[in-house]
VEXFI-993418 format. One record per residue (C-alpha): x negated, y negated, z; residue in three letters. Coordinates in Angstrom, 1 decimal. Last residue first. Layout:
<sepas>
SEPA      xx      yy      zz  residuo
SEPA       X       Y       Z      ALA
...
</sepas>
This chain:
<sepas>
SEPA      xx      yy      zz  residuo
SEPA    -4.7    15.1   -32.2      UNK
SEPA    -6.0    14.0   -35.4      UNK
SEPA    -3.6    11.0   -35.0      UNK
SEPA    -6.3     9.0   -33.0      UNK
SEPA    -4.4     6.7   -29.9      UNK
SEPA    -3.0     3.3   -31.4      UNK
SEPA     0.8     4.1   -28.9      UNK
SEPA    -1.9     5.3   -25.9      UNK
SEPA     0.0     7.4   -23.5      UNK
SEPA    -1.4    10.4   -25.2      UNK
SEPA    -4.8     9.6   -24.4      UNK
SEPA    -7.2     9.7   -27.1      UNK
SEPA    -8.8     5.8   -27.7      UNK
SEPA    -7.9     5.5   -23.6      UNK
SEPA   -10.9     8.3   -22.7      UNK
SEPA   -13.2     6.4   -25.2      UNK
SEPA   -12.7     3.0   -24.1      UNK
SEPA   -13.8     4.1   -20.4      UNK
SEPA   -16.8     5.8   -21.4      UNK
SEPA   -17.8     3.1   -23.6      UNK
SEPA   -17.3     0.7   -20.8      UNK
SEPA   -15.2    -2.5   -20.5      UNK
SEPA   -12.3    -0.8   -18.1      UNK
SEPA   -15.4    -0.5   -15.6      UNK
SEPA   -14.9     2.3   -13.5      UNK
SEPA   -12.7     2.7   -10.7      UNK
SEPA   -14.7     5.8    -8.4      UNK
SEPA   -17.8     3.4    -7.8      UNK
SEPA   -15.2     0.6    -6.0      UNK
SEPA   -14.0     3.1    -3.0      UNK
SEPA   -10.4     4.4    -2.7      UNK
SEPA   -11.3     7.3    -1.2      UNK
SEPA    -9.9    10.2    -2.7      UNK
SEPA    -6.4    12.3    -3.0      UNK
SEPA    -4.9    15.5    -4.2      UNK
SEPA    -5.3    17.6    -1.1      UNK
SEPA    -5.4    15.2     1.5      UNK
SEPA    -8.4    13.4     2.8      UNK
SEPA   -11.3    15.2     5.2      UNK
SEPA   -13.7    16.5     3.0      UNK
SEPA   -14.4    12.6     1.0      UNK
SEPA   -14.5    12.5    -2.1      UNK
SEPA   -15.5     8.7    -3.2      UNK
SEPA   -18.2     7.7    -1.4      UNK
SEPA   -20.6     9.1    -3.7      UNK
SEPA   -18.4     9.4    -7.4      UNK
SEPA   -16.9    12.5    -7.7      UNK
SEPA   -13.1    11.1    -8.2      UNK
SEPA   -14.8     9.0   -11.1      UNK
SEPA   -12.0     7.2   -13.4      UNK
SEPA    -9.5     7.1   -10.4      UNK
SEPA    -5.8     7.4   -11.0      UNK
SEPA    -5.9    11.5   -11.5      UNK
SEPA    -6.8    11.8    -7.2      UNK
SEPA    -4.2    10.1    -5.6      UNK
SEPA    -5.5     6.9    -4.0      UNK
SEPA    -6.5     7.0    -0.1      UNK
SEPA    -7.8     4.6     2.5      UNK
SEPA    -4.3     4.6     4.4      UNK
SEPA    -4.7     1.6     6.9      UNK
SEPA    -5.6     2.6    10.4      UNK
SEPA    -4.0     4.0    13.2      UNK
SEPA    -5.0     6.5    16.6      UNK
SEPA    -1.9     6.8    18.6      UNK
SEPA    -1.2     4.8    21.5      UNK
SEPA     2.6     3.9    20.1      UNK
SEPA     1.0     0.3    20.5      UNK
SEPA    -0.7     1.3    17.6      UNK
SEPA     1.7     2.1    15.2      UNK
SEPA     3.5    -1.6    16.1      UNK
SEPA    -0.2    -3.1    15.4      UNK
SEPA    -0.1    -1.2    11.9      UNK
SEPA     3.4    -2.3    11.0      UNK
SEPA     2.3    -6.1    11.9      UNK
SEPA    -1.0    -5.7    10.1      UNK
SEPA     0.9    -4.5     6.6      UNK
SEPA     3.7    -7.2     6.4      UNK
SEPA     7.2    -6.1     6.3      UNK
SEPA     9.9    -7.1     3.4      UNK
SEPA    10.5    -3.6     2.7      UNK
SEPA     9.0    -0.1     2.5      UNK
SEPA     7.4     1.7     5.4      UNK
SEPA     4.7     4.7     4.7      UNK
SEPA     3.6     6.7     7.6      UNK
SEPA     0.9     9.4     6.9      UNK
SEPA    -1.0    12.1     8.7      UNK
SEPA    -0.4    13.9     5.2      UNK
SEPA     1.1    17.1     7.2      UNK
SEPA     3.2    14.7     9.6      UNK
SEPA     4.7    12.8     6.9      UNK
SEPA     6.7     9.8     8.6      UNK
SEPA     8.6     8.0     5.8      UNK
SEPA    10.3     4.5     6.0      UNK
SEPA    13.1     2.7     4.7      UNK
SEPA    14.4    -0.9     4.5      UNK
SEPA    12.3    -2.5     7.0      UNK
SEPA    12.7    -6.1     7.1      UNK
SEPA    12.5    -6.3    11.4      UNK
SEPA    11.5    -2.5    12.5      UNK
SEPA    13.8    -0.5    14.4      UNK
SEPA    12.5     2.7    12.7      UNK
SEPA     8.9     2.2    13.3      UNK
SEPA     8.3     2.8    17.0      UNK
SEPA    11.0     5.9    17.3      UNK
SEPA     9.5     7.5    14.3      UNK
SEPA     5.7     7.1    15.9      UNK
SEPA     7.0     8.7    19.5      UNK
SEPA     9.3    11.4    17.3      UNK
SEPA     6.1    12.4    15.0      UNK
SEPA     3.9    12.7    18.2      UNK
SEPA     6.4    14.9    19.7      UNK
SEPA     6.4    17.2    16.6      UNK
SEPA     2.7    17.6    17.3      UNK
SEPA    -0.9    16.7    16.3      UNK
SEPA     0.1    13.4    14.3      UNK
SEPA    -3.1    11.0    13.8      UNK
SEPA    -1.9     8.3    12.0      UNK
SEPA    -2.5     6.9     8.6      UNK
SEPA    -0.6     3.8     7.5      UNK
SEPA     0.6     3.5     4.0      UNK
SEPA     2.8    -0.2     3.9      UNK
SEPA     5.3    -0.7     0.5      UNK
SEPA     6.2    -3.4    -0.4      UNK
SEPA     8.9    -5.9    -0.6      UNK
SEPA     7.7    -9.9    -0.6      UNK
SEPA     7.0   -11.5     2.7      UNK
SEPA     8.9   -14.8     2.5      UNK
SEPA     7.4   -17.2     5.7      UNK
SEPA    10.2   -20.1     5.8      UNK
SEPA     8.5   -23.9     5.7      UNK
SEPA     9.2   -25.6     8.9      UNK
SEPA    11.5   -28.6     8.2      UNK
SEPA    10.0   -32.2     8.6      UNK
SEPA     8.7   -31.9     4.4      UNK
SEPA    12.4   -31.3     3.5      UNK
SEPA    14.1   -33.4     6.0      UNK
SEPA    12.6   -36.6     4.4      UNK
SEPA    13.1   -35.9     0.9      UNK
SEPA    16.5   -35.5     1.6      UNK
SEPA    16.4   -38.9     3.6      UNK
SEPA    14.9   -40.4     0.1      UNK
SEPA    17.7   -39.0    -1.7      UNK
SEPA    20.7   -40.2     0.6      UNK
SEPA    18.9   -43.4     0.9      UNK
SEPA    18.8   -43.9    -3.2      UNK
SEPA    22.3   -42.5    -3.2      UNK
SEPA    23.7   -45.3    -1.1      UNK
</sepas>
């Protein structure tokens, strides 16, 4: 009797659908806002979201960011269907990038305090530049003592 009981478990767990989890994150989407009606049309769009916990609509950033268990193309196809211009927020603050001046990287148009988010601006974590800029930060617990 518990042999069949187990095998029909087994049964009824590959026949069910398998659940799609989206972890919690947080989704930048970058929208062209000219007015406070524009804000209102995009707030009205976003805030009945399904697995949206919270969500931010920054007019002077251009920016809408949406925390929860939402998935990033599904927040940025709602956006659009508001018929406002939409794409995925190509920024990084400015002090998290090794080379904010790197070509590709600044860019006229972002934020104040914020760059493209382009590979040349990373830097390698391997180089000597790289190694020396860690060996004195004051983060660093081994950092030089001279300081």
């Amino acid at each position: 009797m518990g042999i069949l009981r187990n095998l029909s478990e087994c049964f009824t767990f590959y026949t069910k659908p398998a659940e799609k989890r989206i972890p919690k994150k947080t989704v930048h989407v970058r929208v062209k806002m000219d007015c406070e009606g524009c804000v209102k049309k995009v707030t009205n769009a976003v805030e009945d979201f399904e697995g949206m916990e919270s969500f931010v609509v920054n007019k002077s950033l251009q920016r809408v960011s949406v925390t929860g268990n939402v998935d990033a193309q599904d927040v940025l196809d709602e956006v659009r269907g508001t018929g406002k211009t939409a794409d995925m927020w190509p920024f990084v603050p400015y002090n998290l990038v090794a080379y904010p001046y790197a070509q590709g990287a600044y860019d006229m148009k972002a934020p104040t305090g914020f760059v493209r988010n382009v590979p040349q601006a990373v830097g390698d974590p391997k180089s000597p530049e790289m190694k020396m800029m860690v060996l004195f930060n004051d983060d660093n617990p081994n950092a030089c003592s001279i300081m």
